[in-house]
C-alpha positions as CSV (number, residue, x, y, z in Angstrom):
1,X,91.6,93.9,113.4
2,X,95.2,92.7,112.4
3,X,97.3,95.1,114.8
4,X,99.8,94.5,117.5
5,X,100.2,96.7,120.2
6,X,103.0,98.6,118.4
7,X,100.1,100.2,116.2
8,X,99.1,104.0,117.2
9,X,95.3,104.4,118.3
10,X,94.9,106.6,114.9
11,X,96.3,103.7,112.5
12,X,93.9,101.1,114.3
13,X,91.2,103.0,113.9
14,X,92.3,103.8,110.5
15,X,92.0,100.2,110.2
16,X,88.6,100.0,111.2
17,X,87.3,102.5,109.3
18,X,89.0,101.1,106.2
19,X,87.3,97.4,107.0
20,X,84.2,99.0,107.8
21,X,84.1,101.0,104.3
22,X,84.8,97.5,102.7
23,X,82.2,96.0,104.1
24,X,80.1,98.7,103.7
25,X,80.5,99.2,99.8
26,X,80.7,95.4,99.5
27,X,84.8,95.1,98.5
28,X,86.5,92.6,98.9
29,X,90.1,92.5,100.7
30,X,92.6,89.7,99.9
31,X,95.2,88.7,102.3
32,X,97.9,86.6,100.7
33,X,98.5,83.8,102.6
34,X,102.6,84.7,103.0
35,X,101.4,87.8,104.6
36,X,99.3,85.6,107.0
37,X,102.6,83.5,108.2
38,X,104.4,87.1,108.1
39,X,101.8,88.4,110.5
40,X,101.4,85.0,113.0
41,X,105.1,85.0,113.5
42,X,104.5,87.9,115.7
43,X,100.9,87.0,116.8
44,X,100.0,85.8,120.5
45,X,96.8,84.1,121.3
46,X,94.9,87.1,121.1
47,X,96.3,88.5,117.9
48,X,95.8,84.8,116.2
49,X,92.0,84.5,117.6
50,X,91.7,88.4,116.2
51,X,92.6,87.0,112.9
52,X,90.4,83.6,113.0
53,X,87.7,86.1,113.8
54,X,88.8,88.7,111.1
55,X,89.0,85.7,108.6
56,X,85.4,84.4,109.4
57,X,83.9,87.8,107.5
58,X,82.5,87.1,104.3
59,X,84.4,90.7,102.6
60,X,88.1,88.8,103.8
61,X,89.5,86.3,101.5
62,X,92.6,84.8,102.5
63,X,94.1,83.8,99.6
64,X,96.8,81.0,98.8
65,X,99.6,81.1,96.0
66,X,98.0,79.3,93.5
67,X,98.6,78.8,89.6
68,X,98.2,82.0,88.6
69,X,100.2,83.5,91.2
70,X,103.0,81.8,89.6
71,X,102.2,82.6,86.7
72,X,102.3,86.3,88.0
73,X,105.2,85.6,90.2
74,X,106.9,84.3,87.2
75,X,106.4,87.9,85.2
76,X,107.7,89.9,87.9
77,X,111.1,87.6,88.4
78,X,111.4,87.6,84.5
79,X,111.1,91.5,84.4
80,X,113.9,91.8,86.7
81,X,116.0,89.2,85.2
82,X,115.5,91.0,81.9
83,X,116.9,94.0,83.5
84,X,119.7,91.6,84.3
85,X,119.6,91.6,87.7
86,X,117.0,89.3,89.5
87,X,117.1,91.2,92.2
88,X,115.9,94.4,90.5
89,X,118.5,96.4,92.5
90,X,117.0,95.6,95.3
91,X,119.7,95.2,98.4
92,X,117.9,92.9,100.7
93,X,117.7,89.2,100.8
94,X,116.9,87.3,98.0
95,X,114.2,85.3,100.4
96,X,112.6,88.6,101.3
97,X,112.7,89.8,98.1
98,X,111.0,86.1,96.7
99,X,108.2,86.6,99.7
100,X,107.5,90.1,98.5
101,X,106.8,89.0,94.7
102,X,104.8,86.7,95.6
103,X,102.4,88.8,98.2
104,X,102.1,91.3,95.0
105,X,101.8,88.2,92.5
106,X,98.6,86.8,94.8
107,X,97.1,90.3,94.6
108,X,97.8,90.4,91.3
109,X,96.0,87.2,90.2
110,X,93.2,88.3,92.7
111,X,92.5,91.6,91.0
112,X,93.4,93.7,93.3
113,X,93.1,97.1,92.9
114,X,95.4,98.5,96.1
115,X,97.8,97.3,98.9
116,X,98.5,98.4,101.9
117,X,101.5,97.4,103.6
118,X,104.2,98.7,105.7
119,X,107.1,97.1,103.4
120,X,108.5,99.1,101.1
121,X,109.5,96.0,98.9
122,X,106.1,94.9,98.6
123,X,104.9,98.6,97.7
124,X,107.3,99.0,95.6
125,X,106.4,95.6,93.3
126,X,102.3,96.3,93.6
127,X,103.3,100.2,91.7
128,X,105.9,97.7,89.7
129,X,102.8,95.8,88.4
130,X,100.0,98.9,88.4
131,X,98.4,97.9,91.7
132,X,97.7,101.4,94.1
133,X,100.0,101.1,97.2
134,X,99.8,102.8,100.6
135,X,100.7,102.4,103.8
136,X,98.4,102.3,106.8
137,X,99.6,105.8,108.4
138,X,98.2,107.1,104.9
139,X,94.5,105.5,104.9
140,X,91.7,108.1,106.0
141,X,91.1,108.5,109.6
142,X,87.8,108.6,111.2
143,X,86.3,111.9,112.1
144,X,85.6,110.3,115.2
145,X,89.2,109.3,115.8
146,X,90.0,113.5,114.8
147,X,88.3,114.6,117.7
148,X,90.6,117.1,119.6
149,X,92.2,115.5,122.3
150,X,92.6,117.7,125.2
151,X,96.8,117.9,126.3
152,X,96.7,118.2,130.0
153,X,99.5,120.1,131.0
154,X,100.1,122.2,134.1
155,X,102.6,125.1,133.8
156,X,105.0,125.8,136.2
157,X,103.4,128.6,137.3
158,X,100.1,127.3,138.1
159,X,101.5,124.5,139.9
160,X,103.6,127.2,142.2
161,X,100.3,129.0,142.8
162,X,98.4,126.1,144.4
């Protein structure tokens, strides 16, 4: 699972779920490779050996910006300059801005069909080009992970009594 410890318990096991259904239904899920350099900025030990593991599945392809990446890149960047801004209105940095095309261009070359991704730049471009995007907060949770949780508090008053 690629999660840090910042994820909630429902979006890792909404995680889970979702890599379990691909592997179930035999999907394939793409990770551009400027996500992967994204994500091990952050990583320690364990979150980098959670991704060699992760990586080793035969659903995961980690894919690198390649020809026809650029080629896709190249369509997005000429969109926006046809609009005659290159950044598309966009405010933030160009760099984060070029990183984000080119996470949607790989997917785009790859055939994907949805991303998933807490930027909204990147979501934003993938709905730009017709891919589906979501965030991870808005993938299915388990039943299992809906199980009512029981919310031990003691009232006042109870405590008084004992």
């Amino acid at each position: 699972m690629l999660a840090s410890d910042k994820v909630s318990d429902d979006d890792k096991a909404r995680i889970d779920n979702f890599l379990s259904n691909a592997e179930k239904s035999k999907a394939r899920i793409v990770i551009p490779m400027p996500a992967v350099a994204e994500y091990l900025v952050g990583a320690d030990t364990a979150a980098i050996e959670s991704f060699n593991k992760l990586e080793r599945k035969t659903y995961i392809f980690v894919a690198p910006f390649d020809r026809a990446a650029a080629f896709e890149c190249a369509l997005l960047d000429r969109a926006a300059l046809g609009g005659g801004n290159k950044k598309d209105e966009v405010v933030e940095p160009w760099q984060k801005i070029k990183i984000d095309r080119q996470i949607i261009a790989i997917g785009k070359a790859q055939g994907v069909t949805l991303v998933i991704s807490s930027d909204d730049g990147v979501r934003k471009n993938a709905l730009r080009v017709g891919i589906s995007a979501t965030t991870v907060s808005e993938l299915e949770l388990p039943a299992s992970a809906k199980q009512a949780r029981l919310n031990l508090v003691v009232a006042e008053s109870a405590k008084a009594s004992n």
